[in-house]
C-alpha positions, 0 to 999 in steps of 0.5 A: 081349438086352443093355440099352441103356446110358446116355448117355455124352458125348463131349468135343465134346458136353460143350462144346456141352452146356456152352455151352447150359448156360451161356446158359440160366443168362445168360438166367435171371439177366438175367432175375430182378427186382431188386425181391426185393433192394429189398424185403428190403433195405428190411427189413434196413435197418429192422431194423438200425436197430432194433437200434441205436437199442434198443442206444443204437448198441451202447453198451447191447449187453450191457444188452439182450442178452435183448430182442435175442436173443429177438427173431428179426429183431434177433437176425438183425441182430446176426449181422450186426454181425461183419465177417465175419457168424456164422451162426447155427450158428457162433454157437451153436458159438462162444459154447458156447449155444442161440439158442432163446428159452426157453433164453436166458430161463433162462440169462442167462450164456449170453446174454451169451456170445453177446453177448460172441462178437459183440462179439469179432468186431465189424466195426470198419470199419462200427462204428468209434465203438465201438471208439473209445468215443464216439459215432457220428456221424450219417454213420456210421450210416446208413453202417452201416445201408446195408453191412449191411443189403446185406449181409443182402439179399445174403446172403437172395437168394442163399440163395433163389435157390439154393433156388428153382433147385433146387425148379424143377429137380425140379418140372420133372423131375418134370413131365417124367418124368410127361409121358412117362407115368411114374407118381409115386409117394409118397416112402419109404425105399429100402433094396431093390428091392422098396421102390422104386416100382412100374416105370415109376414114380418118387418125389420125394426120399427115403433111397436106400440110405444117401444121400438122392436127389431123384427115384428111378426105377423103370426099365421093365426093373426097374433103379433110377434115382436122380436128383440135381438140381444147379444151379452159379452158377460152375464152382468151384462144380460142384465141390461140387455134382456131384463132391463130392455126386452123384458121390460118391452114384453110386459109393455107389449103385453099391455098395449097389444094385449096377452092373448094377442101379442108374443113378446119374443127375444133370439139370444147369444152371447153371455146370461144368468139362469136366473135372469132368463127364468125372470125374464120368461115369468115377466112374458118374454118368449126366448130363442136362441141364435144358435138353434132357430129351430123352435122359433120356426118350429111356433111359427108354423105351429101357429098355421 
């Protein structure tokens, strides 16, 4: 007896699946409360000021580079001083150093290349006083405090909101795959069938052949289902996040495991282009959707 396939969207499906998507993630965002960028915005403009008045308004930047280097919230602020920000990990690689603490302590040409770095890429539109050697005046400090401290808050927030989206999806699959009577199992490393959680189970995010995958599912019929959860704020975006990655993992998985023995799958909300999903449905990716699990339970039990 031949296994039921898995789902595969037709164009017209596809828009009204992208349609749903796209409301979903409208009613979300609207919903979100702008008191978590207050909060930290209020944080990051203490913080800022902190940092200008330990530096004399980054007249003794290089004096008390080690006092703000080995402080993590003035040493966050200081990032902020390039127009654009460095990360922290362009900035290691910039200045040639480690961010650690103890290894600035013992190294102090090392910390003043970091300083150095920041100052070559000094935003001269938030900071213009030191670029012009003089003092600032009092508007252009606060002005500074309040565009950085923005872009600080800015940048938090996004990053959260990334990371709890994704931490949301899997919960919810998770939820959902148990309530249709999966059984979880604890995460381990996937390099054969036999390593896999038993049928008819699954577990949370773990190495699946050579790439890591969210949630890996045993299938009733024996054949593995590994998981992708992916959340697009914008259809650019998608392109990353479900071409570049979970397709790309498919065809991976495909070839480690096997075709026949292994269904790439990704649960999908937020923002995509119709043509990524069609690309990435012909590279073997299976797709779900976050706000209608029905067909995945529905190939799941079909599987039985």
């Amino acid at each position: 007896m031949s296994r039921t396939g898995p789902p595969r969207w037709t164009d017209e499906q596809l828009d009204e699946q992208l349609a749903k998507a796209l409301e979903a993630f409208r009613e979300e965002r609207l919903r979100e409360p702008v008191e978590q960028y207050l909060e930290v915005f209020d944080d990051y403009a203490a913080n800022v000021r902190s940092l200008l008045s330990e530096t004399d308004n980054l007249s003794r930047l290089t004096d008390a580079s080690l006092e703000t280097l080995t402080d993590p919230d003035l040493l966050e602020a200081l990032r902020y001083l390039a127009g654009p920000p460095i990360s922290a990990d362009d900035l290691k690689t910039l200045a040639d150093a480690s961010l650690a603490p103890n290894k600035l302590r013992e190294d102090l040409k090392m910390a003043a290349r970091v300083i150095d770095t920041i100052l070559a890429s000094l935003d001269t539109k938030r900071f213009p006083w030191v670029a012009e050697g003089r003092p600032p005046r009092d508007h252009e400090l606060s002005a500074a405090a309040m565009a950085s401290a923005s872009l600080m808050a800015t940048q938090r927030v996004q990053t959260n909101r990334r990371n709890q989206a994704k931490t949301d999806q899997e919960e919810a699959v998770k939820a959902y795959l148990a309530d249709i009577g999966l059984t979880e199992a604890e995460p381990r490393e996937i390099n054969t069938h036999g390593e896999a959680p038993a049928p008819g189970s699954f577990c949370g995010e773990c190495l699946f052949g050579h790439r890591k995958a969210d949630i890996v599912v045993q299938l009733h019929d024996g054949s593995l289902m590994p998981i992708e959860c992916k959340v697009s704020n914008s259809a650019i975006n998608s392109v990353k996040r479900l071409n570049n990655d979970a397709a790309a993992k498919a065809v991976a998985w495909i070839d480690y495991f096997g075709r026949g023995q292994t269904v790439p799958s990704a649960v999908l909300s937020g923002v995509f282009k119709k043509n990524n999903l069609r690309q990435a449905q012909d590279a073997g990716l299976t797709i779900f959707w976050a706000h209608d699990l029905g067909p995945l339970g529905d190939f799941i039990r079909s599987r039985k």
